[in-house]
N, C-alpha and C positions, 0 to 999 in steps of 0.2 A: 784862375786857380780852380782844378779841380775838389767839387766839396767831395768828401767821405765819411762813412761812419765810425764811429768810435774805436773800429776794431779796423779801419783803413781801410773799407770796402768801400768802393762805390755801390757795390751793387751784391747781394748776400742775397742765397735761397737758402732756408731751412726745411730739410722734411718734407721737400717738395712732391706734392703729386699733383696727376690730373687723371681722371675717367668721365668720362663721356658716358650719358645717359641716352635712353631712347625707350621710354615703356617701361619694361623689366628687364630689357637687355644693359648690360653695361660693360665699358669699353674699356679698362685701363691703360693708358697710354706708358706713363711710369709713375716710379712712386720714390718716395725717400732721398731725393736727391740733395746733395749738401755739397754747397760749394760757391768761393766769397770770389770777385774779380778786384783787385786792387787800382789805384791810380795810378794812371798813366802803362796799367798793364794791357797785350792783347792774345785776345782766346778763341780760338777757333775749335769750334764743335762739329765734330764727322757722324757721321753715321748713315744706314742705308734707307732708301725712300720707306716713307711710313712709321718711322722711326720716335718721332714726335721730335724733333729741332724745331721746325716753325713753333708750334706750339711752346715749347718751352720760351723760345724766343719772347710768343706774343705776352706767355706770364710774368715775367723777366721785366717786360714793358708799359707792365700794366693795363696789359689790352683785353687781358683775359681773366677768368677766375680760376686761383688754384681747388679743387675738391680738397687738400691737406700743404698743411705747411704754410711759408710764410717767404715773404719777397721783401727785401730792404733795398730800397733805395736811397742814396745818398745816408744812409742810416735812419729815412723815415720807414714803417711797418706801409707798406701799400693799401693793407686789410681794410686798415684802421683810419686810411684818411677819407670823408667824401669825395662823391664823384668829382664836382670841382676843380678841390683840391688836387685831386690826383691827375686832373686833366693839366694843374699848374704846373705840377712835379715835373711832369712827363715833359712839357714844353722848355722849359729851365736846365732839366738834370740829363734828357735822354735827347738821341738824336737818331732816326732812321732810315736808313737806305735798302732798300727789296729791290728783289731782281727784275720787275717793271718801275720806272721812275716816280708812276702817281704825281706828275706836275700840273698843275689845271692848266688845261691847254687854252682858255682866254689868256692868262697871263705870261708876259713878258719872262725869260730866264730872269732879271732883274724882281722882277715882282714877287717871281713866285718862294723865292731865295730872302727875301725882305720878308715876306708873310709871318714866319714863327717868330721873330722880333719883333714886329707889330703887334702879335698877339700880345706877347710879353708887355705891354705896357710902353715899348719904346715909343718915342718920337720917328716922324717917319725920313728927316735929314739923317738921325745917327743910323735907322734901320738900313736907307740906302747906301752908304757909306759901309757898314760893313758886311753887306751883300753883295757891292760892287768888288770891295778889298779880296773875299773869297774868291767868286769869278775868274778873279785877274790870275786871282794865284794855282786855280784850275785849268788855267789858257784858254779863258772863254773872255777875257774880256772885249774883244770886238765883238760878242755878243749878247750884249745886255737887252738890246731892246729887239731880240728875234722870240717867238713863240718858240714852243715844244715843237708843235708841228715843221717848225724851220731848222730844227735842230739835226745833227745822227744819232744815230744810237747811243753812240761815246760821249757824246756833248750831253744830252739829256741824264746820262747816269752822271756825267760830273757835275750837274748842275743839278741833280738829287745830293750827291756828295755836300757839295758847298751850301745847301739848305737844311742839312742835318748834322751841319759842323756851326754853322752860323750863330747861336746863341751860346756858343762854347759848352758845351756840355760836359759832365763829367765822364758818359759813357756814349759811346755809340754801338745802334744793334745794328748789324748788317744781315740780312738774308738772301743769299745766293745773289748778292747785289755788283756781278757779273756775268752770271748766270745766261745772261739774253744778248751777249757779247760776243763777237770774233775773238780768237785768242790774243791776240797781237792787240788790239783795242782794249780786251780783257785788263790785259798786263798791264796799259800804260794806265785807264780809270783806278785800276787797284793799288799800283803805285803812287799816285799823286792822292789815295784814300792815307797812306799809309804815312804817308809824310806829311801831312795836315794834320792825322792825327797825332804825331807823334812832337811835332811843334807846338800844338795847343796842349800836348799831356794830358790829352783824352783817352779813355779807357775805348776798345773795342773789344765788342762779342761778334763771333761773325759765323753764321751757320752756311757749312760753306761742303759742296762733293770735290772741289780740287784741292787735293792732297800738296800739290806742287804751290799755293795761296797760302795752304795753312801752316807750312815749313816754314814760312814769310814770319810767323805771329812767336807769342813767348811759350805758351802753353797750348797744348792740344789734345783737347776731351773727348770721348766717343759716344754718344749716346747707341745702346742697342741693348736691346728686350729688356726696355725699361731702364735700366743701369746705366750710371755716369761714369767712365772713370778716364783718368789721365793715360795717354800714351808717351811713352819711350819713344826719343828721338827715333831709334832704330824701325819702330812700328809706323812710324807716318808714311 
């Protein structure tokens, strides 16, 4: 079961900004952004290169510091928790997939998919069991025990998929996390993204330039010159 905050968010920015600093120069990416993703909702965010989507992403994740505003996760304040902590939240509540897979290429598609439950405290019989269980259900299981390196393209992004759905999370961020795909390959990792998450009633964010991916989702936000706002089916 998806956790959420009090107000049904998984995931809330208030007032959000970021600028980027260097000397005396300063860069604002955007500012003031308000906007809650609910459970088992999915949202795709458009906008043109340079735009700040990654970055919003990384704040969203806790990967980053916002300059203004506030990021709730699960309805915890991100600010406010220790690194830690936040490093807990993050493995528990949030789940990751970028448009390169980032698999450690020592380990096995099996291992590497087990790793965030291991952190979590799991035992390592329950962590491989529902590492292998994801796998299976991304059509990789005759490949548990092959490296990244033995993988295609398609197999290593589904086996980022299945390692950022694996501890059940209440949200997953995706970043152009087909991006580095054939379309035809694209279609079917996004597809079987889309049905995992929607079996588990996990929330996805997904910063994404295919318009034709983001028609797929419930809501779709544009970030540009700074500003958030929702598009009209018509505008996608």
């Amino acid at each position: 079961m998806s956790e959420r905050g009090a107000d049904g968010a998984v995931i809330r920015c208030e007032n959000l900004g970021k600028t980027y600093a260097e000397g005396r120069l300063r860069t604002p990416v955007f500012a003031g952004l308000e906007f809650g993703v609910r459970a088992g909702e999915t949202v795709a965010i458009l906008g043109p290169s340079g735009a700040g989507k990654s970055t919003l992403l990384h704040l969203l994740g806790g990967l980053d510091v916002p300059t203004e505003g506030e990021v709730y996760v699960t309805g915890q304040k991100m600010s406010a928790l220790p690194d830690a902590e936040r490093g807990r939240l993050r493995n528990r509540a949030l789940g990751f997939v970028y448009q390169f897979h980032h698999l450690l290429p020592e380990f096995t598609a099996l291992e590497n998919v087990m790793l965030p439950v291991l952190l979590a405290g799991t035992g390592v019989e329950e962590a491989a069991r529902r590492a292998r269980e994801l796998l299976e259900a991304v059509g990789l299981g005759h490949r548990l025990e092959h490296k990244p390196g033995e993988l295609s393209g398609g197999e290593r992004q589904r086996t980022a998929v299945a390692r950022a759905l694996v501890n059940r999370p209440a949200c997953v961020l995706g970043d152009e996390p087909t991006g580095n795909l054939d379309e035809r390959t694209a279609a079917k990792v996004f597809a079987q993204m889309l049905e995992l998450n929607r079996a588990q009633r996990t929330s996805l964010v997904l910063v994404t330039h295919d318009r034709g991916l983001a028609r797929q989702l419930d809501r779709v936000l544009e970030l540009h010159e700074g500003r958030l706002r929702e598009l009209a089916p018509d505008e996608v």
